[in-house]
Each structure stands twice: as structure tokens, then as C-alpha cells.
FIMARSE-776245 format. One record per residue (C-alpha): residue number from 0; residue in three letters; x, z, y. Coordinates in Angstrom, 1 decimal. Example, Ala and Ser with C-alpha at 12.3 -4.5 7.8 and 13.67 -1.06 7.14 Angstrom:
> 0;ALA;12.3;7.8;-4.5
> 1;SER;13.7;7.1;-1.1
This chain:
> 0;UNK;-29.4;-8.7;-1.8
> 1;UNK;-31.3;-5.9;-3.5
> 2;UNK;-29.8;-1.9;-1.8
> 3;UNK;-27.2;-0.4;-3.9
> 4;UNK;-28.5;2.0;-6.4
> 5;UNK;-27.7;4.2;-9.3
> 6;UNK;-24.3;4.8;-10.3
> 7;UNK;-22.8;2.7;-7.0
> 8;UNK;-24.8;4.9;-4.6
> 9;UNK;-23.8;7.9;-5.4
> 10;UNK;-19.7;7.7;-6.1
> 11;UNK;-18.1;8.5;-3.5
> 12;UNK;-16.9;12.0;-2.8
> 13;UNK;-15.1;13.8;0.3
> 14;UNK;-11.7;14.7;-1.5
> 15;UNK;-9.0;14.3;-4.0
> 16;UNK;-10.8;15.1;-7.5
> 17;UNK;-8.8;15.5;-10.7
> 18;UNK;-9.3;12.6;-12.3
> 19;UNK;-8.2;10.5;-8.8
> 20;UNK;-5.2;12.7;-8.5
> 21;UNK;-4.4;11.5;-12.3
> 22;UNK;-5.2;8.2;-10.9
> 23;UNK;-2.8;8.5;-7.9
> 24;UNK;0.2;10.1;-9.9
> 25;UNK;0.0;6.8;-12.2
> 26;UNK;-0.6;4.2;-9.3
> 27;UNK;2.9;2.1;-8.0
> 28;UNK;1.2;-0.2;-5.7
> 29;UNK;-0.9;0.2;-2.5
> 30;UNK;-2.8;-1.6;0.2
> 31;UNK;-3.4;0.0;3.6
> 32;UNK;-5.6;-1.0;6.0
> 33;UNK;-5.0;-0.1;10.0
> 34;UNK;-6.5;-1.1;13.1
> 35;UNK;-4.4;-1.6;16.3
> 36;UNK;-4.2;-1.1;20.3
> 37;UNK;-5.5;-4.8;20.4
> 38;UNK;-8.3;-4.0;18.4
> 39;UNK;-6.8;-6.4;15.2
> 40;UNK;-6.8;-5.7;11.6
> 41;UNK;-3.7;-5.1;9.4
> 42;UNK;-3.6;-4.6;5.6
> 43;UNK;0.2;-3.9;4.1
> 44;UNK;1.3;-3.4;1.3
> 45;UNK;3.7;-0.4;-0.1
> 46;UNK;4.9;0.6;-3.4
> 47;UNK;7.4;2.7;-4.8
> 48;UNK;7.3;4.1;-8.7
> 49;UNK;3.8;5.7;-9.8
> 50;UNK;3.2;8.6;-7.9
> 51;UNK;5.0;8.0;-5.1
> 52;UNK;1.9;9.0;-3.1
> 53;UNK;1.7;13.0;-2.9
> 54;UNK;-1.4;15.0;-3.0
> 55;UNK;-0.8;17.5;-1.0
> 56;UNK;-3.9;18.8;-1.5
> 57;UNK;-7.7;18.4;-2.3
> 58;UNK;-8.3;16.5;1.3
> 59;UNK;-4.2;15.5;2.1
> 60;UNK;-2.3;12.9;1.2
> 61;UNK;1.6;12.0;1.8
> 62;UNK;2.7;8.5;1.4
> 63;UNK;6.6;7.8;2.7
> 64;UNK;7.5;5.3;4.2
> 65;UNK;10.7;2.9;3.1
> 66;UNK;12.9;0.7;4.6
> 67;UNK;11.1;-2.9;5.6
> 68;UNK;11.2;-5.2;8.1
> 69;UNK;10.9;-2.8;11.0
> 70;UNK;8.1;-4.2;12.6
> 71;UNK;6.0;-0.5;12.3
> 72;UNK;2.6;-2.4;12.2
> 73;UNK;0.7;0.6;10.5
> 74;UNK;2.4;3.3;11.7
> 75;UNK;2.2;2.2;15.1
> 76;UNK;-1.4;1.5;14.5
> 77;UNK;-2.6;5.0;13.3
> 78;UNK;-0.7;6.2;16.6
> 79;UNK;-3.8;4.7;18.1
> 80;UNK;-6.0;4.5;16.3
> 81;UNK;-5.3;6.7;12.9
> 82;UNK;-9.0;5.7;10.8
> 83;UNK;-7.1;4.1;7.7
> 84;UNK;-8.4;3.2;4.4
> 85;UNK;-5.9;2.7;1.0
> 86;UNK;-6.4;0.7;-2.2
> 87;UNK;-4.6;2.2;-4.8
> 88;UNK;-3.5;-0.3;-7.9
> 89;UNK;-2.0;0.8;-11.5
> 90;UNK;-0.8;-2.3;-13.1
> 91;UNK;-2.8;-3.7;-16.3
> 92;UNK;-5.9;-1.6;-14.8
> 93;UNK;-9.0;-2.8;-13.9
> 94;UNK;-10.7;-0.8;-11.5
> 95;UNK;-8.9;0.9;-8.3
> 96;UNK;-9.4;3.6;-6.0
> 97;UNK;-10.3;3.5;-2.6
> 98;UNK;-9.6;6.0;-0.4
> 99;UNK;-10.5;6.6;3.5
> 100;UNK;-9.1;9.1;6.1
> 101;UNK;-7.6;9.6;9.3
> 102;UNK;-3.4;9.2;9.6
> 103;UNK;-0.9;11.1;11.1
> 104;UNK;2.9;9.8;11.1
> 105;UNK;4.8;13.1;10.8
> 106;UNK;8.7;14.1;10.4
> 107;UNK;8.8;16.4;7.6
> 108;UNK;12.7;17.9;6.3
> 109;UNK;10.8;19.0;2.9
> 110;UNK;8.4;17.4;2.4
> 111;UNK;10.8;13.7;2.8
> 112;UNK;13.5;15.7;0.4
> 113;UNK;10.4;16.0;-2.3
> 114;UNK;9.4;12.3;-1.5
> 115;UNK;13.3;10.8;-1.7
> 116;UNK;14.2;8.3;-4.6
> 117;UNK;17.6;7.6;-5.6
> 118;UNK;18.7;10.4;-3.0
> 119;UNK;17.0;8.8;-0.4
> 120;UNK;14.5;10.8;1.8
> 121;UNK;11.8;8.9;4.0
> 122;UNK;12.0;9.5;7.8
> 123;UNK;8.8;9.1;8.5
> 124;UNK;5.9;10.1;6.5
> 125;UNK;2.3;9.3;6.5
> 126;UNK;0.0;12.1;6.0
> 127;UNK;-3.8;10.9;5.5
> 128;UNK;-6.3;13.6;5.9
> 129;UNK;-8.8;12.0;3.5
> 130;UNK;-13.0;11.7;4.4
> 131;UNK;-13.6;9.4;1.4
> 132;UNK;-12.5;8.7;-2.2
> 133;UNK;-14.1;6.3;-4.9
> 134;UNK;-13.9;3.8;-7.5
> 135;UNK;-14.4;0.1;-7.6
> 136;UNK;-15.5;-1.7;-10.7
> 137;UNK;-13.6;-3.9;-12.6
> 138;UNK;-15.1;-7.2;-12.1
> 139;UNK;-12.7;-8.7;-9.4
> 140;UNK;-9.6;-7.7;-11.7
> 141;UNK;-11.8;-10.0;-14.6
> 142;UNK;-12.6;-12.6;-12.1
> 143;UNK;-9.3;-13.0;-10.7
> 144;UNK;-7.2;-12.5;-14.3
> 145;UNK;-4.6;-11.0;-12.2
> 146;UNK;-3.6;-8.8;-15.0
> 147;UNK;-3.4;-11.7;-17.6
> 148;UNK;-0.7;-13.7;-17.5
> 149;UNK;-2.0;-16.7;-19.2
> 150;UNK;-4.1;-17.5;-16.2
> 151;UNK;-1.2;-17.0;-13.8
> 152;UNK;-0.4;-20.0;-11.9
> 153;UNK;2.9;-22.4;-12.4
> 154;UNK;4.9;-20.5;-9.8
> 155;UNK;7.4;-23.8;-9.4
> 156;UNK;5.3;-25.0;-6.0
> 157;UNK;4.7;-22.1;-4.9
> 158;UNK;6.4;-21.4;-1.2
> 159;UNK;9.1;-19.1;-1.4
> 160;UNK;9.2;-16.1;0.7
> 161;UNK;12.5;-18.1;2.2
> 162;UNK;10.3;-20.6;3.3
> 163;UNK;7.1;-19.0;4.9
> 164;UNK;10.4;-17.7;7.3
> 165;UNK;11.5;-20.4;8.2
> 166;UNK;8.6;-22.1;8.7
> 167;UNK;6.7;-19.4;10.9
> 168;UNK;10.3;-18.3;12.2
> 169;UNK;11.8;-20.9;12.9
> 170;UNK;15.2;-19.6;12.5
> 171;UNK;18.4;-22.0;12.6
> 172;UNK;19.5;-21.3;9.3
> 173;UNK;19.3;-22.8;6.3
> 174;UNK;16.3;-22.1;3.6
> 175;UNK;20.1;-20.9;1.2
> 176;UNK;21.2;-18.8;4.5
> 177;UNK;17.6;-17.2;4.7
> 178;UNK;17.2;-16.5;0.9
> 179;UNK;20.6;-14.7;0.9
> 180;UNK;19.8;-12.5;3.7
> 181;UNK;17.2;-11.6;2.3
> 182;UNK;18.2;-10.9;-0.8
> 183;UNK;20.8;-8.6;0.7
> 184;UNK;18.3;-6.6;2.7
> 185;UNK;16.8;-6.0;-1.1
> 186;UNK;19.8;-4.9;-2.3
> 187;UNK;21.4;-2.9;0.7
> 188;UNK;17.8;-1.5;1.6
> 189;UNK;15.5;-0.3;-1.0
> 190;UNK;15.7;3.2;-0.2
């Protein structure tokens, strides 16, 4: 494979930039990426409505964190071990922005008012000091045609999120039992 050159070489820079702020401020979707105490990977997802990640400033980030499933995998990862790194999305768009830092989970009274939707403030907040921000080209968003819905798949076999539960789970309910609970956790815990 022939080194990276020109334009690739070069892009990334050690802070937040106006035109990745802009970029943040319109982006609704995330990917993080932890490492934890037994040394294995985690990538989650989070998203909230565009903008819901802060800059705080030219090198700090604040990203809340919402209701989920409890299990803390990322924050108790960058407890450990806080080297992260985020892939920022903004829907119909076909490059993103990666960014890479170190986390800090914090408790924050103003800074969770500022970051509340529908009146509800985060507890916990994830500041990311940021080392790295840049750009990656389009050409996995044209490969993939996740933005085009004429190449989406026929959803009808595809495993419900009912059913990954109670196949991994193994819970003694019923797949209706499963999709109503969590359906209700939807409803009840958004915010």
C-alpha cells in the first residue's frame, strides 16, 4: 500500500477548529470508542438532537450522558483507562469527524442544567480533553448507501432488538413481554 500523502497526511489538527465546531453543533449521532480494565474494546453509540455535544472550548468537549441500560461500559472504561476516540455523524452527510482525546466522567450542577433536554439534566457528564480532530472522506458513506434509502435492506427478516434479548438473555418471557418492556423503558426513560 503506497504511504499516505498529500491532502490525507496532513489533516489532522490538535483542537476544535471552526468549521468542526459547525460540524459538531449540526451532528445528532455518535460512536465512541473505550478500552477497558480487561484490556477489551468497546464502541457505543449516543445521540441526542444536533449539538448535543458541547464545546467547551478549543481543546474540551462535554457529551452528557442519558438514561440506557445501565451497564456504564464507557464511562467505567475511561475511569481506567480514559484514551477515547468519537465518530461524529450528521445525517444525509458523507464525510464525518473523528475526534481523539483523553475522558474524564465529571458531576457538573451547570454545566448538566446547560446540557438538559425536555427539563432533564444529565448526572454524569463526559468531558474529553481533545489531542486530535479530523475528517474522513466520503467514500464508505458511497460504498455503504447508508444515506440512500433505495439501497436499504427489506427490514421484514431482520432480528428485532426483542429478539437479540432473548436470544443472548435468555430471559423467561415472551419475545411480546420483552418488546413491551422495552418499549416502556423508551417511553418512561428518554431523558
Amino acid at each position: 500500500i503506497p504511504p499516505c500523502t498529500g491532502l490525507a497526511e496532513h489533516k489532522d489538527i490538535d483542537h476544535i477548529d471552526e468549521v468542526c465546531r459547525r460540524f459538531i453543533e449540526m451532528s445528532p449521532f455518535l460512536l465512541i470508542a473505550t478500552r477497558g480494565a480487561d484490556g477489551k474494546l468497546d464502541v457505543s453509540p449516543r445521540g441526542d438532537p444536533a449539538g448535543f455535544v458541547e464545546v467547551l472550548d478549543r481543546k474540551t468537549l462535554a457529551i452528557p450522558d442519558r438514561p440506557g441500560n445501565n451497564r456504564l461500559d464507557t464511562l467505567e472504561n475511561v475511569l481506567v483507562h480514559p484514551e477515547l476516540s468519537l465518530i461524529l455523524l450528521i445525517p444525509g452527510k458523507g464525510d464525518t469527524l473523528r475526534i481523539s482525546g483523553n475522558g474524564q466522567v465529571v458531576r457538573d450542577a451547570a454545566l448538566s442544567r446547560r446540557l438538559a433536554v425536555n427539563g432533564r439534566a444529565p448526572e454524569l457528564i463526559l468531558v474529553v480533553a481533545v489531542s486530535q480532530a479530523f475528517t474522513h472522506c466520503t467514500k464508505c458513506m458511497v460504498r455503504s448507501g447508508l444515506w440512500r434509502t433505495d439501497t436499504w435492506p427489506d427490514l421484514t427478516t431482520a432480528p428485532t432488538h426483542a429478539e437479540i434479548v432473548i436470544a443472548h438473555a435468555k430471559p423467561k418471557m415472551t419475545n411480546r413481554e420483552v418488546e413491551d418492556l422495552i418499549e416502556d423503558d423508551r417511553r418512561r426513560n428518554l431523558y
